[in-house]
C-alpha positions in Angstrom: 0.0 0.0 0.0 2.9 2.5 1.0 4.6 1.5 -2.7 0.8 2.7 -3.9 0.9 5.9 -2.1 4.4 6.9 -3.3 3.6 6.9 -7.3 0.3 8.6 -6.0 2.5 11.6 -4.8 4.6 11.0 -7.7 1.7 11.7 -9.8 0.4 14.2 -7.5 3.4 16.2 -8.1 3.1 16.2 -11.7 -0.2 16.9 -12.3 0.4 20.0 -9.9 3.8 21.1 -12.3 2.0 20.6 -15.5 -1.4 22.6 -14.6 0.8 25.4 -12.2 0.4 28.1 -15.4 -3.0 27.0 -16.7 -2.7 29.2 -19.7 0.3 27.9 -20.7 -1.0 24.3 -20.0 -3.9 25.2 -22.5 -2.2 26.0 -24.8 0.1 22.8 -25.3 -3.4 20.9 -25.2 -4.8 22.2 -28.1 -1.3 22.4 -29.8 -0.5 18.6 -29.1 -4.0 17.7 -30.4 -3.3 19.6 -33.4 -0.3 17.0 -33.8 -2.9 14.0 -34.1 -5.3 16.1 -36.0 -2.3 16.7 -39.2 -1.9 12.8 -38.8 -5.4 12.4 -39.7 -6.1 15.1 -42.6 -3.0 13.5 -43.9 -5.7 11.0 -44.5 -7.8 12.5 -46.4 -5.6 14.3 -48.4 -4.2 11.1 -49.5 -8.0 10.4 -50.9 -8.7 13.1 -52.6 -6.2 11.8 -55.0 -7.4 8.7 -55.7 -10.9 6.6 -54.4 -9.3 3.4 -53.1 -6.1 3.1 -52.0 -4.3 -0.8 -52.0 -7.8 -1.9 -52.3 -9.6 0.1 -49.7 -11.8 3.2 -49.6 -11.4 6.6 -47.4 -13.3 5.0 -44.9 -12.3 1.6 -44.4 -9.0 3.3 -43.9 -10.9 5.6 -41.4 -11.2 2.5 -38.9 -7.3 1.5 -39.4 -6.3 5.5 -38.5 -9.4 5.2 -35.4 -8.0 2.6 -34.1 -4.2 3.2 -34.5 -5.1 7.7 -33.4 -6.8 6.0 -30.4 -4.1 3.1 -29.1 -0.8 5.1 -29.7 -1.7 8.5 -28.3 -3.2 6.4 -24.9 0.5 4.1 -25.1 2.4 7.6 -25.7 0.4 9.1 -23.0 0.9 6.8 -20.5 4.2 5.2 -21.6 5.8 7.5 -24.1 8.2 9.6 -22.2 10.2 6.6 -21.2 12.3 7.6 -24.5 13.7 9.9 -22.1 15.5 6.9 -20.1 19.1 7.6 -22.6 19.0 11.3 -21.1 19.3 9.3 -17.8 21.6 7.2 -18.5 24.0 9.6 -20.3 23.9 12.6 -17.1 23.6 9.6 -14.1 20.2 10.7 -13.2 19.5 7.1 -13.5 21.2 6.3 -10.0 18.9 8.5 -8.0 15.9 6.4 -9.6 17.4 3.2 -8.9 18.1 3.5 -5.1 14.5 4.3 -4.3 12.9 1.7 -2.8 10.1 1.4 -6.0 10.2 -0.2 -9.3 12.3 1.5 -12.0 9.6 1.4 -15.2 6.6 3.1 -12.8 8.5 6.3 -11.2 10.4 7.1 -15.1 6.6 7.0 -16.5 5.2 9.1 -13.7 8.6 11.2 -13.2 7.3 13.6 -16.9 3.7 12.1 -17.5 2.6 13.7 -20.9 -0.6 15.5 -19.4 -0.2 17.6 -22.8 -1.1 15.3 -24.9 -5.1 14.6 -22.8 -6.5 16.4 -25.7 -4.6 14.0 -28.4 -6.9 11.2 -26.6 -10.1 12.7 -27.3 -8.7 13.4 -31.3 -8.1 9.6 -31.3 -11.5 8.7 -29.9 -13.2 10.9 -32.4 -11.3 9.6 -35.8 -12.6 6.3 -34.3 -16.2 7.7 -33.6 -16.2 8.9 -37.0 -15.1 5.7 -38.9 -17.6 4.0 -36.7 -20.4 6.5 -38.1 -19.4 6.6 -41.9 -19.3 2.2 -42.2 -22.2 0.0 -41.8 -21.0 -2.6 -39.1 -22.5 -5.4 -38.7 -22.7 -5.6 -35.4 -22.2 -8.6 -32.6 -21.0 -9.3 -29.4 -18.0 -10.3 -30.2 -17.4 -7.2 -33.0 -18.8 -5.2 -29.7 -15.7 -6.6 -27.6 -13.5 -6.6 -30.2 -14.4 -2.6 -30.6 -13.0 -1.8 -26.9 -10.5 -4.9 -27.0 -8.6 -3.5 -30.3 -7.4 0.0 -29.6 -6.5 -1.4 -25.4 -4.5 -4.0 -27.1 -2.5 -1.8 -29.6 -2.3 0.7 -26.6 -0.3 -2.1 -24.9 1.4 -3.1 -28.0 2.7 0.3 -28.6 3.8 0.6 -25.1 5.8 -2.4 -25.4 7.7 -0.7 -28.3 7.9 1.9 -26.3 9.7 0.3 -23.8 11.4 -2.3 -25.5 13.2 0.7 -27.9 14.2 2.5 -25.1 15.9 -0.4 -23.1 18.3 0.0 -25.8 20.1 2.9 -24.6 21.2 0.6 -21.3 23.8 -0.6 -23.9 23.2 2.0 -26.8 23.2 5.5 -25.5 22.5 7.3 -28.7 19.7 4.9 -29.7 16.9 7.3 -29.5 16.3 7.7 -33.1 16.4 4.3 -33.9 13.8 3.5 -31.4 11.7 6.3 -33.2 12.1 4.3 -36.1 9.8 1.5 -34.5 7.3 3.4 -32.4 6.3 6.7 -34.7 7.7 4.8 -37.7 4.9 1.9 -36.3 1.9 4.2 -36.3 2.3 6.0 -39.6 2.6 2.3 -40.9 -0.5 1.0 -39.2 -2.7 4.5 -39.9 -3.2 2.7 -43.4 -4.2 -0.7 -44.9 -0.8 -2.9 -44.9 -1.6 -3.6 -48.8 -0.3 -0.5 -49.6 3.1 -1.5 -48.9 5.8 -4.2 -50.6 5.9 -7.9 -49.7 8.9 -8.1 -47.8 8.3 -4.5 -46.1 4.7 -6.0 -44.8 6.2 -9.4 -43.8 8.6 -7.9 -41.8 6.7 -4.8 -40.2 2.9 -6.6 -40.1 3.8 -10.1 -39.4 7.6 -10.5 -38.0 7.0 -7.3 -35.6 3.2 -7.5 -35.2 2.1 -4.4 -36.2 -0.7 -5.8 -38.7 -2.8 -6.6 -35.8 -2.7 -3.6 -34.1 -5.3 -2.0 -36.4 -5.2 -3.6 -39.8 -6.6 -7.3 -39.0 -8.9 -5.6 -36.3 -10.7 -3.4 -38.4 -11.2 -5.9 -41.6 -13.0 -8.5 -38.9 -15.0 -5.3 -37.8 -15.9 -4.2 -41.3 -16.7 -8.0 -42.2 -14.0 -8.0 -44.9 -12.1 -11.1 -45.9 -8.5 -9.9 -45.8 -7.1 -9.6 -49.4 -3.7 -11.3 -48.2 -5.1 -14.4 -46.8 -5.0 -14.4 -43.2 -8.5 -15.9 -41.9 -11.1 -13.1 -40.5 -10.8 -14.8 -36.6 -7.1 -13.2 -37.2 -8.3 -9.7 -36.1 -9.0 -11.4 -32.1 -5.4 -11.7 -32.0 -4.3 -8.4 -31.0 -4.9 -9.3 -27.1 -2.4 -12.0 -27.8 0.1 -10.2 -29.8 0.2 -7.6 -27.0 0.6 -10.2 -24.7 3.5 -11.3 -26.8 5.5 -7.7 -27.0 4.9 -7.2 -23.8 7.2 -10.5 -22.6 9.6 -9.7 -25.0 10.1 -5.9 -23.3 9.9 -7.4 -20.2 13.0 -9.7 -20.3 14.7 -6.6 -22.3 13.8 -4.4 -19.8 15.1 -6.3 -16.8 18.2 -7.3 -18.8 18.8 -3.8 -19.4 18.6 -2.9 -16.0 20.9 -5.3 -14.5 23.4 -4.8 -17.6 23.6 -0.6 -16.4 26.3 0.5 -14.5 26.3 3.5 -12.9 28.5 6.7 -14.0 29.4 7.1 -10.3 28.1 11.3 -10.5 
């Protein structure tokens, strides 16, 4: 309970330092939803040039960008500023982290928590609200469950990225934009249907890594499409256990990576 009570203050602390100059806190709200918003007209513009893109119309692709808008700005909000962890690896800020008596993943998530980026979650919810409004979805119980199950399951897929491409810097201090590569890089590829992309890029990215079922396979068994690549329509109920899947990897590189640092002694 105590442990409980420390990442309340924690959080206490930074919800008190991000709202302290409410103006200025405003303002970075509707600035960081703007961020999501360009992802999303990005979108559209792409349409306007052409009525079906690798095989899928403006919005069928709406449910892919819902979904994805939705699961990486909750993972970013939540999980995202761990990409700070090379800053405290390279200045030693680390150490102070790691001889408090609480787990090292929770205080560096709580220590900047994003509370900018609120407004990014209610963009994300919307793009989804809207591809929900413009397709005719058959629905049933388990297209109901798979509507919340999706964009929690990509949240915690993301997060794993998250997570997993920051660990790097315990042995890669400069590994920042790499990681980038695989988190950003992973929703831009996911905002649109996977057939848009070459063979080997999709094997690698949607299948190898994972990212086809973040928002891909679950919006096809939404829709009620057959998937044009082959993969049976059951395959968009996987996301739960392709989460479940990144998330054991990042463990067992997280804990690695902790026990592999070694402190700069400042």
């Amino acid at each position: 309970m105590g442990e409980w009570r420390a990442y309340a203050a924690l959080f206490g602390g930074r919800l008190r330092s991000a709202t302290a100059y409410r103006t200025s806190f405003a303002v970075e709200l509707v600035t960081n939803a703007a961020g999501t918003l360009i992802d999303v007209v990005t979108v559209f513009v792409l349409y306007r040039a052409a009525a079906s893109v690798g095989g899928f119309t403006l919005d069928e692709a709406l449910m892919m960008t819902g979904i994805t808008a939705f699961a990486f700005v909750l993972a970013d909000l939540t999980v995202g500023n761990i990409d700070q962890l090379e800053t405290y690896v390279r200045t030693g800020r680390l150490d102070a982290v790691l001889v408090r008596p609480l787990a090292v993943l929770p205080q560096l998530m709580l220590a900047d928590l994003p509370l900018r980026k609120l407004m990014r979650l209610a963009v994300g919810i919307s793009v989804l609200g809207l591809a929900l409004g413009r397709n005719d979805i058959d629905w049933t119980p388990a297209r109901a469950l798979l509507l919340v199950s999706a964009p929690v399951s990509g949240a915690v897929f993301f997060g794993a990225i998250f997570v997993l491409s920051a660990a790097t810097a315990f042995w890669w201090v400069d590994s920042g934009k790499l990681g980038h590569g695989f988190t950003y890089g992973g929703r831009d590829f996911t905002s649109y249907p996977i057939t848009v992309y070459g063979s080997w890029f999709r094997t690698a990215f949607a299948y190898a890594l994972g990212f086809g079922f973040v928002s891909y396979q679950p919006a096809l068994t939404l829709l009620g499409r057959p998937d044009p690549l082959g993969l049976p329509s059951w395959a968009g109920y996987l996301s739960p256990l392709v989460a479940l899947a990144a998330v054991s990897v990042a463990a067992v590189v997280w804990r690695s990576g902790v026990r592999h640092y070694r402190s700069t002694g400042s």
